[in-house]
N, C-alpha and C positions, 0 to 999 in steps of 0.2 A: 558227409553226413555228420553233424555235430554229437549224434547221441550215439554213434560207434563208437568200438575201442579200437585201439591202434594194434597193429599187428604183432604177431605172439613172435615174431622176430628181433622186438628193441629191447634193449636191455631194461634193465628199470631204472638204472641212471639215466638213461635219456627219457622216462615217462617221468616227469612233476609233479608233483601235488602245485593246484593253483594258489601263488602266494608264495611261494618257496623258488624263487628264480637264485636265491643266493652263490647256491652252490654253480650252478649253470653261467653264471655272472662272473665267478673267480675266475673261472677256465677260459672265459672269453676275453675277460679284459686281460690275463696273464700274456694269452695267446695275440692278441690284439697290441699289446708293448712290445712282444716279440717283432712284432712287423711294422712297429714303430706310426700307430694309426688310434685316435685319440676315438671314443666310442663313448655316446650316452645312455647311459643305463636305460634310464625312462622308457626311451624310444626304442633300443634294441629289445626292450623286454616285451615292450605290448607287439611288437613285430614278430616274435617267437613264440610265445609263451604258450599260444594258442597251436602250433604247431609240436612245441616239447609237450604238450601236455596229451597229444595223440586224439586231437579232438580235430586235424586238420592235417594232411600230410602233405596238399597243395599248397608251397609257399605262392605270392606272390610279388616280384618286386619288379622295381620303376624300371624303367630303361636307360636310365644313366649307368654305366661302369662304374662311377663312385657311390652312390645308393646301394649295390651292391656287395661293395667291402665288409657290412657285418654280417652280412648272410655266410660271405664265404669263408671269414673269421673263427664264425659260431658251428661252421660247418666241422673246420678241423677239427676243435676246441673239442667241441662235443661228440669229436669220432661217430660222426655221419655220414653216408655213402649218398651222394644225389645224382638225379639225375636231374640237366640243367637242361628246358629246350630253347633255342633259339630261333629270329627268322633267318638268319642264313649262312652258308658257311665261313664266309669274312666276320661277322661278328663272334661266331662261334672260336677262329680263332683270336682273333684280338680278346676275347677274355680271357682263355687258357693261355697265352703271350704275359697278358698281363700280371696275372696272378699268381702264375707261375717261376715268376722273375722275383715277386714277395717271397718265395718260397713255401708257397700253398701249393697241395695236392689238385690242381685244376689239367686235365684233359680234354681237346678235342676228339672227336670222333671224325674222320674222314669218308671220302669216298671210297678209297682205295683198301680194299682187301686186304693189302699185308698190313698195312698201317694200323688198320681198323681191329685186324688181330694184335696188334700189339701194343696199344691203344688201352683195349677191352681187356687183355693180358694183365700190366699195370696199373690199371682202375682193380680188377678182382683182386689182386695182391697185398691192394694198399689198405692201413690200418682204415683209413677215412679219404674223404676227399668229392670232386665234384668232375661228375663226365658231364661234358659240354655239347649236346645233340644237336644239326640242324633240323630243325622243321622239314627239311626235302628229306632227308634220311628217312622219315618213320613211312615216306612213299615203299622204300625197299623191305620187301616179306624176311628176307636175310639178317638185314637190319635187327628189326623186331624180333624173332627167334635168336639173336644173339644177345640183345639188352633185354630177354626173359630171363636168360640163365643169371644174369647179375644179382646182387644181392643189395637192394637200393632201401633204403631207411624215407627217403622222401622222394617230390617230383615238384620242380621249381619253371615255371612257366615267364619268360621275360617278356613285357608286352602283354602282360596280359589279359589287357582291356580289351583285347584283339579277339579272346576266345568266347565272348559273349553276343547274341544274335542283338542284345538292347544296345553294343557299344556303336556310337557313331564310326566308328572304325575297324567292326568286326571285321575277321579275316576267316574266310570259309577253308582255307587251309588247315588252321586249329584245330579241324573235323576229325584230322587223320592222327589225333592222339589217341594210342589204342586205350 
């Protein structure tokens, strides 16, 4: 809902006044040479802006793995907690693989109980960063009462043409986000 405020959990460095991306921009692009990854302002700004400003906490981004690099950029930069869902657990890992190797805070989530604790352990821990959810996972009630207790800043949907009844490729799985 655009005429909501964002939750009384972000800081007010992460809420913007619209027009004022500056400071949000330093942190990204500093963060962004860190990882050695070239970022246009223009384009990262209107992709965020709307989301820093607490007028949207649903990112949406493409299904390329590189489309993705300033979301998860902007994520550390801006000491953000997300949750990221995917459709499946191979893609869920190959982005936590990926990003992970940049030396960004990226998490899968598993199937497996002890993992999933420890996983979920390391995501609540960290300053910022991004858990990476499959789509099959939010089928487990377990699941769900585990990623309640987290403390998430956003919710980032891949594919997410998928979760729309008008898209020629809705996906009636998208249903089971709680």
């Amino acid at each position: 809902d655009p005429n909501s405020s964002p939750s009384s959990d972000l800081s007010a460095a992460t809420v913007i006044a619209p027009g004022s991306f500056d400071l949000e921009w330093r942190k990204i692009e500093r963060a962004a040479r860190q990882f050695s990854v070239t970022l246009q302002r223009e384009l990262v700004q209107s992709w965020l802006e709307p989301w820093l400003n607490g007028k949207d906490t649903l990112a949406l981004i493409q299904s390329s793995l590189d489309s993705g690099i300033p979301y998860f950029i902007a994520t550390q930069a801006l000491e953000r907690k997300t949750l990221l869902i995917e459709r499946s657990q191979s893609d869920a890992n190959e982005i936590a693989q990926r990003f992970t190797r940049m030396g960004l805070n990226v998490w899968a989530l598993t199937t497996s109980d002890a993992e999933r604790k420890d996983v979920l352990n390391r995501f609540a821990t960290a300053q910022a960063g991004t858990l990476v959810v499959p789509l099959t996972l939010l089928d487990d009630n377990a699941v769900i009462l585990e990623l309640q207790q987290q403390k998430l800043t956003s919710l980032v949907v891949e594919e997410a043409q998928r979760i729309s009844e008008l898209s020629f490729d809705f996906d009636i799985a998208y249903d089971r986000i709680p």
